[in-house]
LOMAR-23345 format. One record per residue (C-alpha): residue number from 1; residue in one letter; x negated, y, z. Coordinates in Angstrom, 1 decimal, always signed. Layout:
NODE   i aa      X      Y      Z
NODE NUM  a      X      Y      Z
...
***
This chain:
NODE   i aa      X      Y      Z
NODE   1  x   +0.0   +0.0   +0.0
NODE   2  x   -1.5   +3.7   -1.5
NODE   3  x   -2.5   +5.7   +2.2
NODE   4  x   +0.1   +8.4   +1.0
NODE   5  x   +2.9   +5.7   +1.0
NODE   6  x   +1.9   +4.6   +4.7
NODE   7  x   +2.0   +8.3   +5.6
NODE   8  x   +5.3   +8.9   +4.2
NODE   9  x   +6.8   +5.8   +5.9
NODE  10  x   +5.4   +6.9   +9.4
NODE  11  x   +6.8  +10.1   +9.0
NODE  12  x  +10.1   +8.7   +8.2
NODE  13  x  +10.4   +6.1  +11.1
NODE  14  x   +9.2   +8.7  +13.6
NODE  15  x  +11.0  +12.0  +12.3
NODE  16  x  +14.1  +10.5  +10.6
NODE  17  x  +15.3   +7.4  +12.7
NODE  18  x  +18.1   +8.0  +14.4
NODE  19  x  +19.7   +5.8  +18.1
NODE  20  x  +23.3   +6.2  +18.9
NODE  21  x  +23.0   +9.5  +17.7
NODE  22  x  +19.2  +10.4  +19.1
NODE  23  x  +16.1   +9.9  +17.7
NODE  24  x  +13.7   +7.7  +18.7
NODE  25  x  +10.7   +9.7  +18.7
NODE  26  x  +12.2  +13.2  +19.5
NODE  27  x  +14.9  +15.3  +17.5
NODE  28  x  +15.1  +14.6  +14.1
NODE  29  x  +16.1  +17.0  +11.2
NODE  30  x  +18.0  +14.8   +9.3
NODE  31  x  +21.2  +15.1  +11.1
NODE  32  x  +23.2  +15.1   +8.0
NODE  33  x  +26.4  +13.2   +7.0
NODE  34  x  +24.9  +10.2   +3.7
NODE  35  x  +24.7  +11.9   +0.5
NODE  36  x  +28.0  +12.5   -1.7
NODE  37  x  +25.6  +12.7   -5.2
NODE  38  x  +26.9   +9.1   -6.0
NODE  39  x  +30.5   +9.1   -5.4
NODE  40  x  +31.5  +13.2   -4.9
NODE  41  x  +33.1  +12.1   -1.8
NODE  42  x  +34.8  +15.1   +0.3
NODE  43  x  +32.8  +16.3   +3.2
NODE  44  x  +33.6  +14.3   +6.5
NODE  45  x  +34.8  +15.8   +9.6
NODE  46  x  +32.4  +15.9  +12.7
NODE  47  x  +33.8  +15.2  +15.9
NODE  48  x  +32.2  +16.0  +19.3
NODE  49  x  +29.4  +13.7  +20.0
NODE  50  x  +31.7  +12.7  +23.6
NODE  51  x  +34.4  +11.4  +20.8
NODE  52  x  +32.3  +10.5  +17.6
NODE  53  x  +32.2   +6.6  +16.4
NODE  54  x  +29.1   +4.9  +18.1
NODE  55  x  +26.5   +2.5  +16.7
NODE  56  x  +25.4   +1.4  +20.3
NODE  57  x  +22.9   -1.7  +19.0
NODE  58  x  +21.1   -0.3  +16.0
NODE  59  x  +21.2   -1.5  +12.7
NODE  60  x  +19.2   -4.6  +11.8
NODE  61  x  +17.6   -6.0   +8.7
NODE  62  x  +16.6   -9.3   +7.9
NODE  63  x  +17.0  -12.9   +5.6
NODE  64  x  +15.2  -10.7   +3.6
NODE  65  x  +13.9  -12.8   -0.2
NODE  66  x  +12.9  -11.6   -3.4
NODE  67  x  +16.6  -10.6   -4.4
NODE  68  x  +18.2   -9.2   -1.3
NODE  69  x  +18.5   -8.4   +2.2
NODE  70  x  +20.9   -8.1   +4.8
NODE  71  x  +22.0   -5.6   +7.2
NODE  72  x  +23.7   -5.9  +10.4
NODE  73  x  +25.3   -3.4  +12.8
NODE  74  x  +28.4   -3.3  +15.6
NODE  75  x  +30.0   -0.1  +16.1
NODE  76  x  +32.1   +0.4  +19.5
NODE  77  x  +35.5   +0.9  +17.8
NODE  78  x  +37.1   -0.4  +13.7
NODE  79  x  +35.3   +0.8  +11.4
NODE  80  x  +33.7   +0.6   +7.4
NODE  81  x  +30.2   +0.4   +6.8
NODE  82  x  +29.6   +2.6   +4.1
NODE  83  x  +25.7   +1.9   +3.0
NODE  84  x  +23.1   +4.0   +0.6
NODE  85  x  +20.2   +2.8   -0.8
NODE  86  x  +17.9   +4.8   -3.2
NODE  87  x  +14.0   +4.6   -4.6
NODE  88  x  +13.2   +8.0   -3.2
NODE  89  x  +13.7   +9.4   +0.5
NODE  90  x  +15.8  +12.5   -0.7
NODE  91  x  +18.7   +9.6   -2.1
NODE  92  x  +19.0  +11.4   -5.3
NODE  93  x  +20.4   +9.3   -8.1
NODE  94  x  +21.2   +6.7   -4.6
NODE  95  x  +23.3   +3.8   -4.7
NODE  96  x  +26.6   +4.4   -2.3
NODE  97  x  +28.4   +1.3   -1.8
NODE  98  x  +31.6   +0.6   +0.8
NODE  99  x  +30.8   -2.4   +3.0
NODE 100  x  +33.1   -4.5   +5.4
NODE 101  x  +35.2   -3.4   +8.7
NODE 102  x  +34.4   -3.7  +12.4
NODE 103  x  +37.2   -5.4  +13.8
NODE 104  x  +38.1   -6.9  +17.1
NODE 105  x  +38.2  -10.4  +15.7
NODE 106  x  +34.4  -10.3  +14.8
NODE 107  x  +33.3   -8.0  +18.2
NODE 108  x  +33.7   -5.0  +16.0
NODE 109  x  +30.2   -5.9  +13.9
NODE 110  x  +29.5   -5.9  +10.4
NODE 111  x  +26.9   -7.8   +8.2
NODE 112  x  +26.4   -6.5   +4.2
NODE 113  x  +23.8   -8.4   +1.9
NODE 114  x  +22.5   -6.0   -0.5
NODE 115  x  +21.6   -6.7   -4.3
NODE 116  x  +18.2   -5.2   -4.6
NODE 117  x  +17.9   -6.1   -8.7
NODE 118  x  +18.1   -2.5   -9.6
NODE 119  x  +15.2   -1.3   -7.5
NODE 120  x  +11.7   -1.5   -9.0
NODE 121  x   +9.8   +1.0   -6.6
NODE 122  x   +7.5   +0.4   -3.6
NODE 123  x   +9.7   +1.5   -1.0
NODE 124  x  +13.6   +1.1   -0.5
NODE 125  x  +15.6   +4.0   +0.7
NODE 126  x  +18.7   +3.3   +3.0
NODE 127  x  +21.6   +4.9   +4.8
NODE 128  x  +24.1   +3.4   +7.1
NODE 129  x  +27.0   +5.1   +8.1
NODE 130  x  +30.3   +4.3   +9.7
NODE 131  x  +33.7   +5.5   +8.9
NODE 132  x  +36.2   +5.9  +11.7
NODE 133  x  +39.3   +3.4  +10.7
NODE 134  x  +42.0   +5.2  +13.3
NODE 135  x  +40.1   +8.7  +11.8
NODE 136  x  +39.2   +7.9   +8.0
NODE 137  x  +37.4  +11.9   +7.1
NODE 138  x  +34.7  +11.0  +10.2
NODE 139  x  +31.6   +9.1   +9.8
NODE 140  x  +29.1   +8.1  +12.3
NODE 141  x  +26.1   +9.9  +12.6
NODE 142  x  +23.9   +8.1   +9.7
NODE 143  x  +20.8   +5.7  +10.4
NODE 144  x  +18.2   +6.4   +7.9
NODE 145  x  +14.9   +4.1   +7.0
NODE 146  x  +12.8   +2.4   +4.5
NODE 147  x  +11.3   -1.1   +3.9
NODE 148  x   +9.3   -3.1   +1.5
NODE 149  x  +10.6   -3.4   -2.0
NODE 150  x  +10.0   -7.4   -2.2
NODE 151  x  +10.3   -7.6   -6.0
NODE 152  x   +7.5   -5.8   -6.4
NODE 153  x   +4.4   -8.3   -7.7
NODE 154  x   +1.5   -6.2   -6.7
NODE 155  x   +2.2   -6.4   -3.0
NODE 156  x   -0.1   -6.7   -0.6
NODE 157  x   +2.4   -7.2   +2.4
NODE 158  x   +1.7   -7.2   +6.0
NODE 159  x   +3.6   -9.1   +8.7
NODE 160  x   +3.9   -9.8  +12.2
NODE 161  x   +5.1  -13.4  +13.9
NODE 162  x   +6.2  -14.1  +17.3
NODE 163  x   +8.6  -15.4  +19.9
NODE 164  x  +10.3  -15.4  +23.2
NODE 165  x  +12.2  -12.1  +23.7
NODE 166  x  +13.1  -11.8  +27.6
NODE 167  x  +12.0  -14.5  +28.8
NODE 168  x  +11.4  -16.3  +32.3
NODE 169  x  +13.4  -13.3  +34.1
NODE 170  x  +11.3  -10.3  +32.7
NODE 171  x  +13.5   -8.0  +30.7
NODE 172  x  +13.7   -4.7  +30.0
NODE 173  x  +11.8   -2.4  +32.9
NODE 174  x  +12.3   +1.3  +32.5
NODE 175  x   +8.8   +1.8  +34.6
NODE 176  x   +6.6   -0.4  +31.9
NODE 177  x   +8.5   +1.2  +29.0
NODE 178  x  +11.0   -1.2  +28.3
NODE 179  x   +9.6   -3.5  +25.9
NODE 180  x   +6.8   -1.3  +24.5
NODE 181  x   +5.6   -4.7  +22.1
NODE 182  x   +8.2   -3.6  +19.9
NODE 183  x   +7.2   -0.3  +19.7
NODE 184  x   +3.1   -1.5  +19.2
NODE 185  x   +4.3   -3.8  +16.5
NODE 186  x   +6.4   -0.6  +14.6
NODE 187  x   +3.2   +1.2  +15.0
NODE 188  x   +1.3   -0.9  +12.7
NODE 189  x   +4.0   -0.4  +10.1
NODE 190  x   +4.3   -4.4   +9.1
NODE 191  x   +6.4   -5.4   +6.1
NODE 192  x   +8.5   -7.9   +7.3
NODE 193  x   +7.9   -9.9  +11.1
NODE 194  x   +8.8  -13.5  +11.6
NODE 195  x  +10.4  -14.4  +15.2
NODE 196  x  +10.1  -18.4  +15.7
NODE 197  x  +12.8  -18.7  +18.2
NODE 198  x  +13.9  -17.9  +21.6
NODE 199  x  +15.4  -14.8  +20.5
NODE 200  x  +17.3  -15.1  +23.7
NODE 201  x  +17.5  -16.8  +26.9
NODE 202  x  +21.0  -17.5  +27.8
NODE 203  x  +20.1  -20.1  +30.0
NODE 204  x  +17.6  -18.0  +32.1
NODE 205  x  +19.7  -15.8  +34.7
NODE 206  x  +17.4  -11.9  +35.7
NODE 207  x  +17.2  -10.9  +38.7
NODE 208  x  +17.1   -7.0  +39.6
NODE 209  x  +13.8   -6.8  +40.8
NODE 210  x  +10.4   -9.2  +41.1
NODE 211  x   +7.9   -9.1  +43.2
NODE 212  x   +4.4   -9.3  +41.6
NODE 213  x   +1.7  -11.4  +43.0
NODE 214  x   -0.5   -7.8  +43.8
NODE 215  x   +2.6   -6.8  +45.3
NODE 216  x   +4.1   -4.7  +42.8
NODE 217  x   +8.0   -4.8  +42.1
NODE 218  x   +9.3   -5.6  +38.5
NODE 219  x  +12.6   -4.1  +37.7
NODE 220  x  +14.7   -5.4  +35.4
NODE 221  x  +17.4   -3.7  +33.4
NODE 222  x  +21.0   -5.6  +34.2
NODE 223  x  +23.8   -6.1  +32.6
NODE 224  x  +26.3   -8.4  +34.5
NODE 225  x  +26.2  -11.2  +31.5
NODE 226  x  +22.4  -11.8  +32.4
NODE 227  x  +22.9  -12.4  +35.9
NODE 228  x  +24.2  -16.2  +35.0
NODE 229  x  +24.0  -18.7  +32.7
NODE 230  x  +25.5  -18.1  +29.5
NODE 231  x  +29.0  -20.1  +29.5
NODE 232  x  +31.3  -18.0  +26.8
NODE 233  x  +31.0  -16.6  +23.9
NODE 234  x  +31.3  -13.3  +25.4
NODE 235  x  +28.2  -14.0  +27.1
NODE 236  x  +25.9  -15.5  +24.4
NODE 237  x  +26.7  -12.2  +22.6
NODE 238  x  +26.0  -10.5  +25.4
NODE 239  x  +22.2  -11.6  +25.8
NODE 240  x  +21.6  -10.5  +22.1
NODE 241  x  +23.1   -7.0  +23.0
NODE 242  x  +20.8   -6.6  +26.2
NODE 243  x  +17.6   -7.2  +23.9
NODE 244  x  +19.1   -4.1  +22.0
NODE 245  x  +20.1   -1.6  +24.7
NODE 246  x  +16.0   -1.0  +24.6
NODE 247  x  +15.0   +2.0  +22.2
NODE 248  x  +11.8   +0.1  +20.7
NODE 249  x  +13.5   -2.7  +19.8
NODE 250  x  +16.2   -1.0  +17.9
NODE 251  x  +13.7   +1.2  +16.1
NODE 252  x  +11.6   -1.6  +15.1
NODE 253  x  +14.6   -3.8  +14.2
NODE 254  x  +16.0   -0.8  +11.9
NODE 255  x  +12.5   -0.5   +9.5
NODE 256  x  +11.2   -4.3   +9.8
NODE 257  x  +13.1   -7.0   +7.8
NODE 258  x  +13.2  -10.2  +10.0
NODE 259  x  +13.2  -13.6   +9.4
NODE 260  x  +14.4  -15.4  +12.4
NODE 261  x  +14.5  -19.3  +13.4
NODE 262  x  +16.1  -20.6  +16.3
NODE 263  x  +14.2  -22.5  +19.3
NODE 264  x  +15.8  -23.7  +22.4
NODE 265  x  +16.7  -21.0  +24.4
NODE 266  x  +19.4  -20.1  +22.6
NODE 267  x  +21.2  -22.4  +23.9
NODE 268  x  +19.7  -24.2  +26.8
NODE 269  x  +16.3  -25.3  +27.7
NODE 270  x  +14.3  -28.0  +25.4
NODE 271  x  +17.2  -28.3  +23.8
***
């Protein structure tokens, strides 16, 4: 990848990507509703942030191959993914395309796998908004990043592989940065990373607080779900949200395709 490229994508992941309506690496300019060049659609309504449409998890990428990728995202009430992709980071000439609903019945989430045929530059552009079902004129505020075109031939990629995501009762501690892996791995702008499994551990309960052997106390983030052992369905979803409450990890999973294998802890140990 040309140095100018790398310096255009790290200014885009740390100036542009934008968390429940924050950015992730201080206030970010683009602030903007997607582009209306492609379809001329009429300008949406902003709502107070206190009432506007949330995207609480992030949006993630991954089953990325030569052909396509997909993109998943949850939103906290219905809603239509609206998604834009482009060649260039200004989305002129860009790609708008309506995606599926957020609904009760699927825990208001929405996955969209995206054709990438038409693209032949380095770097894909893409948008993701949300439109309000109950309030169809507001969108979300947009999440904005870029990834590896994999069509191109004269790649040279980089990638990242690992495992075990808050495991053995240490989750996500405010005081050691949450899980400030994620944010080293982002740093180092790979193409694509490769998790071998244990993406969860819903049959390893957290505590609130550990005590370290040099006496030091590790405190966990809690949600009630990761108190027990996954049972429900309500609860295995819940373990993948917890990963996703921390900032690094939504940043990283929003600009890094993934390609993700199971292991045991998904379910319950050496299974």
């Amino acid at each position: 990848m040309k140095k100018d490229s790398q310096y255009n994508r790290r200014n885009l992941i740390k100036g542009s990507m934008l968390i429940g309506g924050t950015a992730v690496f201080g206030k970010s300019a683009l602030m903007a509703k997607p582009s209306t060049t492609a379809s001329n659609r009429a300008p949406a309504f902003i709502r107070s942030d206190s009432q506007r449409l949330q995207i609480p998890l992030g949006i993630q990428m991954g089953d990325v191959t030569q052909d396509s990728v997909t993109f998943w995202s949850k939103t906290d009430r219905p809603a239509q993914m609206v998604m834009e992709l482009a060649d260039n980071e200004g989305f002129v000439r860009s790609l708008s395309l309506p995606g599926p609903s957020t609904l009760d019945v699927n825990d208001f989430t929405a996955k969209m796998t995206i054709d990438l045929s038409r693209f032949q530059s380095e770097q894909i552009h893409y948008r993701v908004s949300f439109k309000d079902l109950n309030l169809l004129n507001t969108l979300s505020e947009p999440y904005q990043g870029q990834f590896l075109n994999p069509r191109r031939k004269d790649l040279n990629p980089r990638f990242f592989w690992s495992g075990d995501t808050a495991g053995q009762g240490w989750g996500i501690n405010p005081d050691f940065g949450g899980m400030p892996i994620y944010k080293a791995m982002l740093d180092r702008q790979p193409d694509f990373f490769i998790h071998c499994g244990d993406t969860i551990y819903a049959d390893g309960p957290m505590m609130s607080e550990v005590t370290l052997d040099d006496g030091r106390v590790w405190r966990n983030v809690l949600i009630e779900e990761k108190t027990k052992v996954a049972e429900s369905l309500a609860e295995f979803r819940a373990n993948y949200a917890y990963n996703m409450l921390d900032p690094s990890v939504r940043a990283f999973n929003s600009c890094v395709p993934q390609l993700v294998q199971w292991d045991d802890h998904e379910t319950v140990n050496n299974w």
